[in-house]
C-alpha positions in Angstrom: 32.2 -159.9 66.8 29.7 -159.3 69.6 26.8 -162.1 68.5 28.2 -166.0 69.3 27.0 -167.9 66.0 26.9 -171.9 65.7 25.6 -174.3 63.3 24.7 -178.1 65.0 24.5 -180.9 62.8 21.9 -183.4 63.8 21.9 -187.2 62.3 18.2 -188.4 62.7 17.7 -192.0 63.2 16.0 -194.3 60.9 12.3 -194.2 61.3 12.2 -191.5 64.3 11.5 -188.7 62.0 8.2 -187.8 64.1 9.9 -188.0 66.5 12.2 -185.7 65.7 10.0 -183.2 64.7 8.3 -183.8 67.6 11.1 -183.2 70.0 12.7 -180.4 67.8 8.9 -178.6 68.5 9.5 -179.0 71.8 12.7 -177.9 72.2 12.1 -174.5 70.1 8.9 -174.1 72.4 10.7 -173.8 74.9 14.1 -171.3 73.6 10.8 -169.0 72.8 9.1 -169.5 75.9 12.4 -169.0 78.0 15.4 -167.2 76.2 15.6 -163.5 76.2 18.8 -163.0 74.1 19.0 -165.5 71.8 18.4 -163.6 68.0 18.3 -166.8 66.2 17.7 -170.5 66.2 16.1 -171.8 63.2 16.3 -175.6 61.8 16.5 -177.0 58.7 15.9 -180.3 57.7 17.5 -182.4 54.5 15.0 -183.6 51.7 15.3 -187.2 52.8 14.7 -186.4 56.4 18.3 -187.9 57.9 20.0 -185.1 58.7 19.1 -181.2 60.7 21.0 -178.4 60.9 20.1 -175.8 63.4 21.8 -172.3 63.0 22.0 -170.0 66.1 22.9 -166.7 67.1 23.3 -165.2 70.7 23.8 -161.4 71.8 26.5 -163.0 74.4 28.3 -165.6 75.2 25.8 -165.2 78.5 22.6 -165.7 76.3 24.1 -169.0 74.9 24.4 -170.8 78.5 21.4 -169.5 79.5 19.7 -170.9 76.4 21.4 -173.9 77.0 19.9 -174.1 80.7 16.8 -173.6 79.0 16.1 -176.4 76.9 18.7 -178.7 78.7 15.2 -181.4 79.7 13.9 -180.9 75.6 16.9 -181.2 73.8 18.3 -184.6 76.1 14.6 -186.0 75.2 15.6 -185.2 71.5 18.6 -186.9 71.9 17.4 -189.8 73.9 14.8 -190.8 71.1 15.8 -189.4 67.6 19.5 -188.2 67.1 22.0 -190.7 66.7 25.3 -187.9 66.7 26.0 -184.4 66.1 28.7 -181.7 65.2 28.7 -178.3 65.9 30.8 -175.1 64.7 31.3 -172.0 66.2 32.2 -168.8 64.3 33.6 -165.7 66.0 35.3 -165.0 69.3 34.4 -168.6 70.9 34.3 -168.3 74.6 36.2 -171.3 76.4 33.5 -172.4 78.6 31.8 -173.9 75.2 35.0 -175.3 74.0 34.9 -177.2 77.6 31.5 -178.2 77.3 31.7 -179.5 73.4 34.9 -181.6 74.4 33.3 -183.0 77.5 30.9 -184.8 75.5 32.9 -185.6 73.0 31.2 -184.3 70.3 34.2 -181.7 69.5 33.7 -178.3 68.1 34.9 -177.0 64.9 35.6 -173.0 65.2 36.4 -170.2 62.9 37.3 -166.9 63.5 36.1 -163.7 61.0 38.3 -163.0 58.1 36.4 -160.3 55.8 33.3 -159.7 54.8 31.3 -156.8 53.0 31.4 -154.8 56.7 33.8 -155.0 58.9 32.9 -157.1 61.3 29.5 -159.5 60.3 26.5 -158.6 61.0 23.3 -160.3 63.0 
């Protein structure tokens, strides 16, 4: 599996929605200003507006920490006023160096590896 897929799971606080969406803006301003290998980052948010998930796909396990370095200054801001906790799971070959990150800040990562599919290996 070449592309590094995750899936975040955002909690939004009570009455910071705009917020939210305000920060989340900002945050996917800048992955589109910036990032030159990430292939997807798209968020979606629940009906009630309390939870986000946010699915991404890198070319690399490269592209992800320089996405990361990207949007580090957006997505604290996002954290700082709107998200009160968040999970994230990683699918494919998952490189250490995020396992390290995700258990440094105690968030944890859920990973899964390929099993089958209609091709044999997934596709972007």
């Amino acid at each position: 599996m070449s592309n590094l897929e995750l899936h975040a799971q955002l909690t939004i606080r009570p009455g910071r929605l705009e917020t939210f969406k305000a920060r989340a803006a900002e945050v996917v301003r800048v992955a589109r200003e910036k990032d030159t290998q990430t292939v997807r980052f798209d968020w979606f948010i629940s009906e009630d507006g309390t939870t986000c998930e946010v699915h991404e796909t890198y070319a690399s396990d490269a592209a992800f920490f320089e996405h990361t370095q990207h949007i580090l200054a957006a997505r604290a801001a996002l954290f700082r006023d709107a998200v009160d906790g968040h999970r994230v799971t990683a699918y494919g070959d998952v490189p250490q160096g995020l396992i390290d990150v995700a258990n440094a800040h105690g968030s944890g990562l859920d990973t899964y590896a390929f099993l089958q599919g209609l091709h044999p290996e997934p596709t972007p």
